[in-house]
LUMFI-497969 format. One record per atom (N, C-alpha, C, CB): x, y, z. Coordinates in pm, whole numbers, plus 50000, padded with zeros to 5 digits. Each point is the difference from the previous one (the first is absolute). Glycine has a CB too. Example, Ala and Ser with C-alpha at 12.3 -4.5 7.8 and 13.67 -1.06 7.14 Angstrom:
BEGIN
513194943150780499115011950000500905012050000498114988350125501545022249803500825011950006499235010950073501184993749785
***
This chain:
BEGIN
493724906851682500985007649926499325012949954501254979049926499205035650096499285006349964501415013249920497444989650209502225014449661500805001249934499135015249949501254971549964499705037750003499475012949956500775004349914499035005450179500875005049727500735003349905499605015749919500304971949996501015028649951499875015149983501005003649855499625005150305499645002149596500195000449882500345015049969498574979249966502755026149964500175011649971500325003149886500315001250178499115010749759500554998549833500415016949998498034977049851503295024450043500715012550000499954995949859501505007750231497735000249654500065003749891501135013549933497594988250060503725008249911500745011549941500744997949888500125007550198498974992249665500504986649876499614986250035502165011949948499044985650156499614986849972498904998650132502504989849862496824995050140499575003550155500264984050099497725021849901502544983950210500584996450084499194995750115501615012649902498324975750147498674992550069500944990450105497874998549762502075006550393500204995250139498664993150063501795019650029498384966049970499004990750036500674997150151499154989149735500315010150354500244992250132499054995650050501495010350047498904977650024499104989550084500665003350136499444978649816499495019950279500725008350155499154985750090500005038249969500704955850132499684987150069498975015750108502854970649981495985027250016499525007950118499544989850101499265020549863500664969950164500494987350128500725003150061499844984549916499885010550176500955005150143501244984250053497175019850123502614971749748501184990250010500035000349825499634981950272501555003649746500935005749865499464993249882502295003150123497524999749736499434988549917501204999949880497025003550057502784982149927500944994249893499225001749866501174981950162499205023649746499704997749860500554994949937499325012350001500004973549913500504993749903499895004249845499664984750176501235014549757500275003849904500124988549868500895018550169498444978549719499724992049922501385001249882497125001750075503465005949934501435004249910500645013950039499004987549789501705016550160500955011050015499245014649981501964983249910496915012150078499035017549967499535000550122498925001349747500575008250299499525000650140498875009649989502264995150119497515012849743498665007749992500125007949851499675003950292499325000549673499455001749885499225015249952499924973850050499975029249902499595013149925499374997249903501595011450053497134995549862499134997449921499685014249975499314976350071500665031149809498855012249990499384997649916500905015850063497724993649947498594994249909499815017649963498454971650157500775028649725500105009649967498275005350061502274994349787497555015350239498715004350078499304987750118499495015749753500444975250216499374990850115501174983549987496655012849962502824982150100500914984150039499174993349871500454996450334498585007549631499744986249911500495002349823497574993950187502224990449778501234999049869501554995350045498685021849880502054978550029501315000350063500875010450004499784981349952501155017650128501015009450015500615009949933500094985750087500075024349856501175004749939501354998649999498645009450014501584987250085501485001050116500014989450062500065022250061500684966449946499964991550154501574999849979497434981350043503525025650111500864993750058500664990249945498935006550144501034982749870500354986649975499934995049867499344997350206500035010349713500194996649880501404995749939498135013850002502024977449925501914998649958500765001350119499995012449774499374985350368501234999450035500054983050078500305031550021501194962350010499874988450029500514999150160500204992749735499314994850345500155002050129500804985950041497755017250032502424978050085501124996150027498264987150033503195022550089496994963149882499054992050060500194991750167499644998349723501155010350366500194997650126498835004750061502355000749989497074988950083499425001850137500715011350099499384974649971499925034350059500915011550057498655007450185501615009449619499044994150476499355006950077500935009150032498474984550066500155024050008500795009950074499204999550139500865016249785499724991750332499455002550104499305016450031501724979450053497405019949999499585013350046499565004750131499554998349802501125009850273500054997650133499015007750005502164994550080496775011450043498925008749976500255015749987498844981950118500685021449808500435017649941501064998749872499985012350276500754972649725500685003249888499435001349875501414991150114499215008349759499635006349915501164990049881498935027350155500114969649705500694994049905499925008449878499624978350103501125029749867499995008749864500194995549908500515013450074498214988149784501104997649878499615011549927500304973649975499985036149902500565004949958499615002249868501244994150160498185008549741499654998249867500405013049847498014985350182502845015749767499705009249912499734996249849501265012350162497554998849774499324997749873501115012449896496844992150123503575004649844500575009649902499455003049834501934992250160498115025049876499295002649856498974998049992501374996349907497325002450163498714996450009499515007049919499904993650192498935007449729499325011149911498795006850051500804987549819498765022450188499145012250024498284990350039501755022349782497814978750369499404995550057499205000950116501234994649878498025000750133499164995050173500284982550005497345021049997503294977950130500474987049983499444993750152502345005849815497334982050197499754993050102501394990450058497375001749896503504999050226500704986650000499624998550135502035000349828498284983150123499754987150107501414993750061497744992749850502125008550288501414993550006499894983550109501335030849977499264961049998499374989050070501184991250027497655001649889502354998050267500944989250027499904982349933499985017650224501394979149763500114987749912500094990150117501285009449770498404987850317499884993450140498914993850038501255014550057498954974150026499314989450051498375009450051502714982350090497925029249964498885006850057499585013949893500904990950272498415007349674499985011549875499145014050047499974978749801500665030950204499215014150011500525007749872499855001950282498825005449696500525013949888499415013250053499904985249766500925022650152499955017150052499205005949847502925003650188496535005449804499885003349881499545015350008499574975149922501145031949924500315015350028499385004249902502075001550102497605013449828499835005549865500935009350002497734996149959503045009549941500595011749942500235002649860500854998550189499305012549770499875006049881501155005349938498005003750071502854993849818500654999349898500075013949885499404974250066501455034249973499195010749865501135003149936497965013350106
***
C-alpha cells in the first residue's frame, strides 16, 4: 500500500487547511475507518512538542460506525479543516489520517 499526501494552508483571518491522501499504487486500496472521522488536524505553536493549541476534533462528536472508503490509484481522499479567529503566530500543523493505514502531512504558517 503506498499512500502520499499533501497539505495546504490559506491563512486570511481565519485559516484554512486542505489535507489529502492520494492512493499512489497502481491498484486500489480500501481504507478502514474506526468511526465517522476520517482525519484530524492538530497545531502546535513553534514546534510539535507539548500539546496542541488547536486540535480539529476537539468538541466535536463522530458517528461510532465502522466506515471505508475505496481508492482507486491517483485517487484522492480530501478532508478539509478550518481554525477560526486564531491569534497572532508561527504555528506548526499536523494532519493525520484516522485509518487502519495512518499517514501524516505536516506544514508551518504564520498568523499576523
Amino acid at each position: 500500500m503506498s499512500l502520499g499526501t499533501t497539505i495546504d494552508t490559506t491563512v486570511r483571518g481565519d485559516v484554512e487547511v486542505a489535507f489529502a491522501v492520494i492512493n499512489e499504487d497502481t491498484d486500489p486500496i480500501e481504507l478502514r475507518f474506526r468511526s465517522g472521522q476520517t482525519a484530524d488536524l492538530a497545531v502546535y505553536e513553534d514546534d510539535t512538542d507539548g500539546d496542541p493549541v488547536w486540535r480539529w476534533s476537539d468538541g466535536r462528536m463522530f458517528t461510532m460506525a465502522v466506515d471505508t472508503a475505496r481508492l482507486d490509484p491517483g485517487e484522492r481522499l480530501v478532508q478539509e479543516f478550518v481554525w477560526t479567529d486564531p491569534p497572532a503566530g508561527e504555528y506548526v500543523a499536523v494532519a493525520t489520517l484516522e485509518a487502519d493505514a495512518s499517514v501524516t502531512a505536516t506544514t508551518t504558517f504564520t498568523v499576523e
